[in-house]
N, C-alpha and C positions, 0 to 999 in steps of 0.2 A: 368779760364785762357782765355785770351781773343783768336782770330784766324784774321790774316792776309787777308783782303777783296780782295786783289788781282785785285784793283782796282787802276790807276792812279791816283796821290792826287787829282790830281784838280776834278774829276769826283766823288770819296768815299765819302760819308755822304750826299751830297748834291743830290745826284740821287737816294739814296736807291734801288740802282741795287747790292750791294755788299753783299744782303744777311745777315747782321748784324744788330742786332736791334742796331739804331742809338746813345744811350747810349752806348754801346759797345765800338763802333766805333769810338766813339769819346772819351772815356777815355782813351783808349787802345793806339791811335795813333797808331795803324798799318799801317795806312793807310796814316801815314804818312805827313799828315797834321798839321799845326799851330792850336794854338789852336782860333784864330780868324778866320780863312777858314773855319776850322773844325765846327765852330758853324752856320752856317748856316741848322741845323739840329737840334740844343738845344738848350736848353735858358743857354746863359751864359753872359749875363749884355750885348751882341751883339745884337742891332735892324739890324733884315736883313731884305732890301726893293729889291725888283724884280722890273726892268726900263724895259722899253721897247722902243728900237729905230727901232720903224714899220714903213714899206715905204710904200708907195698907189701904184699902178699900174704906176705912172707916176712916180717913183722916189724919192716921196717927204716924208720927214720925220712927222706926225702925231705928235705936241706938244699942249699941254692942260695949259691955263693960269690960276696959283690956283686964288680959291676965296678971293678976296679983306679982305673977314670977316675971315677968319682961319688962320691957323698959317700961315708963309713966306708968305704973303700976295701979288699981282700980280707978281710974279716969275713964269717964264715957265720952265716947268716940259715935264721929258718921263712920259706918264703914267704908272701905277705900285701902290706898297702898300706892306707893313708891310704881312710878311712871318707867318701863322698859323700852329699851333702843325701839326706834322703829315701829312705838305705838303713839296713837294719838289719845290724848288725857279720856275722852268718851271710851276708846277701847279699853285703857284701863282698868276704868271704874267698871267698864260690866265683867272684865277679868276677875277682879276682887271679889265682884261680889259673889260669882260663883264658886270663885275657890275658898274662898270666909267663909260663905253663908249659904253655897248652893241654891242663890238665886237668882230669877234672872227678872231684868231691868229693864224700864225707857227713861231714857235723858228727855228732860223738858227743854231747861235751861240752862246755863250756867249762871248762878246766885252772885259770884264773888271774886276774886281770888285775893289770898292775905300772905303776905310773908314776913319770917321771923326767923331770925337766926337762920337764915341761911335755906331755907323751907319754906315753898312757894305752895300754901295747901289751894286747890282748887275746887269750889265747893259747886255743887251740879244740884238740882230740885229732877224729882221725878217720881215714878209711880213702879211700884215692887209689884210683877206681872204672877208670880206662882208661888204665892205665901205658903199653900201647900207643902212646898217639900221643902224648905228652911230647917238647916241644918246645921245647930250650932259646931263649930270646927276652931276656932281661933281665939274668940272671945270667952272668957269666962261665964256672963250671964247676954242675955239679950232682951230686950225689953219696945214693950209699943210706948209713946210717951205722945200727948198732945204738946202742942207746942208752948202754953206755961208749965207744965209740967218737967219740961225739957232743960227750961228756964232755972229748976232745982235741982236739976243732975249737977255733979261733981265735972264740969268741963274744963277745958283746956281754956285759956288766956286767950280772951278774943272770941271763942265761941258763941259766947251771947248774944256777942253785936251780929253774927251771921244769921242766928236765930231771928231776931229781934228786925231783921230786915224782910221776916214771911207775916210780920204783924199787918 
């Protein structure tokens, strides 16, 4: 019999604060959740990617231009990546961002989440704690951008509207 996590949907499976092994929690839907929200904690045919829209001490948003040679070739991207067994979307993202960009992170809030084809991106607001040692690794270029400026990068479908929601 499954038990009630007594956790807000939006917060249950994806924070494993609720005390439930996340099997549970996620068949059970105590919690209350879709079952596309809800996977953000199993593999259920849902790619969940953790974004990151980090500001620098002056305001400006941190975006990473991908590499020419990989997939969605010069498109500017939040930094972030593909969500591992047994992590929650926050540990993710400060995963990524030190092995991308060797930097380290606070999560404010979470802005969003959008999916498409099959890809649940999760998009998180917060503040880049050691501009200092950024160290491009993954990205072709990297760039500070204010947020109309951001507005003119080459984005991905949908990115605007997640922007256009720090107006």
């Amino acid at each position: 019999m499954s038990k009630d996590c007594g956790m807000a949907s939006a917060d249950c499976c994806t924070s494993r604060d609720c005390g439930m092994a996340s099997a549970d929690c996620c068949t059970s839907r105590d919690c209350g959740m879709t079952n596309v929200n809800c996977c953000a904690s199993r593999d259920c045919g849902i790619t969940n990617v953790a974004c990151g829209i980090m500001f620098d001490t002056e305001g400006n948003i941190l975006m990473g231009l991908r590499d020419a040679r990989g997939p969605n070739p010069n498109y500017w991207e939040f930094p972030g990546g593909q969500l591992e067994p047994h992590e929650t979307l926050e540990e993710c993202l400060i995963r990524e961002w030190v092995e991308e960009l060797n930097l380290h992170i606070s999560i404010e809030r979470l802005l969003c989440t959008t999916t498409y084809n099959n890809i649940s991106c999760h998009f998180f607001v917060g503040k880049i704690e050691d501009i200092e040692n950024l160290r491009i690794q993954v990205h072709q270029y990297i760039g500070f951008y204010n947020i109309n400026d951001v507005l003119q990068l080459r984005l991905f479908d949908g990115d605007d509207k997640v922007i256009k929601m720090l107006l």
